[in-house]
N, C-alpha and C positions, 0 to 999 in steps of 0.2 A: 451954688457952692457944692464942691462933690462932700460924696454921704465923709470920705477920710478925712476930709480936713475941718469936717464939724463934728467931728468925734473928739480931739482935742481941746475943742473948746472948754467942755464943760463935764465932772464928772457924772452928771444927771442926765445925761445921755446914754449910759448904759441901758436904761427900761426902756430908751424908745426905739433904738436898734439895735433889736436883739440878732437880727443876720450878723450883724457884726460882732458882740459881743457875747460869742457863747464861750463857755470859760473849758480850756482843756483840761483834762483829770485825769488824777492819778494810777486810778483804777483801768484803766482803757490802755491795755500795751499787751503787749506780747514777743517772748523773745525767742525768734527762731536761729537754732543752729544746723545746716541741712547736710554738712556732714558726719553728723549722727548714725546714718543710716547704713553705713560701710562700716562700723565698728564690729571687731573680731574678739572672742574672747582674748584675755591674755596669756592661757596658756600654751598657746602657740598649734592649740588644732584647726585653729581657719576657720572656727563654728563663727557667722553672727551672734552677738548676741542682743537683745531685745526677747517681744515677743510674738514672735511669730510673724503674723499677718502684719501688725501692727507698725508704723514709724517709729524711729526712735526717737525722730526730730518732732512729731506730732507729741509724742511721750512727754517731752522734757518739757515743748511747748507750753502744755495744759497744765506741768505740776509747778511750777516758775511763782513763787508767792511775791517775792518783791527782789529787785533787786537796783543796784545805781546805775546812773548812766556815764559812756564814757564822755572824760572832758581831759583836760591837760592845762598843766602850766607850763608858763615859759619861764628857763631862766635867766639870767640877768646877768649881760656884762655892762661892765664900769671901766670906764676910763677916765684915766685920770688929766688932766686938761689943765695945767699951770693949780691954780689954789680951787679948782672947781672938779668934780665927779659930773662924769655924764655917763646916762644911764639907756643899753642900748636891747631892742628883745635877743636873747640867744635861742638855742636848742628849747622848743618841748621835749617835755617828758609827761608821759602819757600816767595816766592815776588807776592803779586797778578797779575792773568792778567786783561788786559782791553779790553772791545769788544765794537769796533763799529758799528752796527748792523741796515744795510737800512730795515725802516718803509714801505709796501706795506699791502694798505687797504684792499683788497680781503684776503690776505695770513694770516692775524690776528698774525703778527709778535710779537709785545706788547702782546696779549691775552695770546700768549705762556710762553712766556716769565713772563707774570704778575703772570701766576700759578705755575711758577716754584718758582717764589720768594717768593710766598704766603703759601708753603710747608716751609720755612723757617721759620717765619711769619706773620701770618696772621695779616691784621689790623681788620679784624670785630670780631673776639673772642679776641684778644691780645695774642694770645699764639706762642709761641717757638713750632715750628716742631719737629718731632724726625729723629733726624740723617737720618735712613735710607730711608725715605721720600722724604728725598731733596738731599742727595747725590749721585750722578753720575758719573758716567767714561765719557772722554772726550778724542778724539782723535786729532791732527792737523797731515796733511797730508801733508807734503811738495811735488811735483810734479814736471818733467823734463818741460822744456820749453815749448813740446808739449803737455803737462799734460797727458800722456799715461803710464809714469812708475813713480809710488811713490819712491822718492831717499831717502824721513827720516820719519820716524813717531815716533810721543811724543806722548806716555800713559801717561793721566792726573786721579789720584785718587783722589775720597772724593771731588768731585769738587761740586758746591753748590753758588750760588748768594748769595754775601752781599752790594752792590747794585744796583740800577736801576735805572735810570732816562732820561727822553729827552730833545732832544732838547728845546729851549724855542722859543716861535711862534713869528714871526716878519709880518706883513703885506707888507712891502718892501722885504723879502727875496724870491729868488725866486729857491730854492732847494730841495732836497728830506728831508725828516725829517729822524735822527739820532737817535738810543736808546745808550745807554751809559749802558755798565755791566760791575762792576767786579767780577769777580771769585776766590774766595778762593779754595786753593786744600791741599791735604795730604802729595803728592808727585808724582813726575812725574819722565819718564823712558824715555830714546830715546830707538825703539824699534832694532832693526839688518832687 
């Protein structure tokens, strides 16, 4: 009998193979966005901004505390069929993600961030970006326990900030500061 189909048998099978049942976690991801690295300030002198030597995609990579995955629903047509509804899948519509993202002062975490959404944007001309500007491919890397072999990867398209905001400052709090994104996308793939 193959090892798959004596894996249902019983759920007391988990202890005796464990190749089979290692359980994926939460902790083990990583989300890369790789055109980070072309972001210009936005007041229009052409500077990169980042730091320095440094990715900006590596940046954003390391400071990403949690965020959702994308998924979508479908919505629902009905027709109606003498005294009966039938019910048929229509259009997805894609669910935004949300990213928590640790604030480090050296790293210019926000800075990056702030020009990305500023390509969408801006407040000092008031103008709307053009599409290809602000849109980016995004990747989320799920990883083994020992994060040595990626077990999933989700291609995110047309991904692009529609908001941004921080934490709010407390003088009694004694914590790292948080940026808050969400990401609107086009659609997303889990990769093989």
């Amino acid at each position: 009998m193959d090892v798959r189909q004596q894996a249902h048998l019983s759920g007391m099978r988990l202890a005796d193979m464990p190749e089979l049942f290692d359980p994926s976690r939460q902790s083990s991801f990583e989300l890369v966005i790789p055109g980070l690295d072309q972001l210009t300030l936005p007041d229009g002198s052409g500077e990169l901004v980042g730091v320095g030597a440094q990715s900006n995609t590596n940046i954003i990579r390391l400071s990403v505390a949690s965020h959702s995955l994308p998924s979508h629903q479908l919505n629902v047509v009905e027709k109606v069929l003498g005294n009966q509804r039938v019910k048929f899948a229509g259009k997805p519509q894609q669910n935004s993600l949300t990213l928590s993202v640790s604030d480090w002062v050296d790293a210019q975490v926000y800075e990056v961030l702030w020009a990305w959404y500023q390509k969408c944007y801006s407040n000092r001309s008031q103008k709307i970006g053009r599409a290809h500007s602000y849109k980016m491919p995004a990747y989320v890397h799920q990883y083994d326990a020992a994060f040595e072999q990626v077990i999933r990867t989700w291609e995110i398209k047309g991904c692009w900030p529609s908001n941004l905001s921080q934490d709010e400052f407390s003088a009694e709090a004694d914590a790292q500061c948080k940026i808050q994104l969400e990401l609107q996308y086009d659609n997303y793939d889990i990769l093989d």
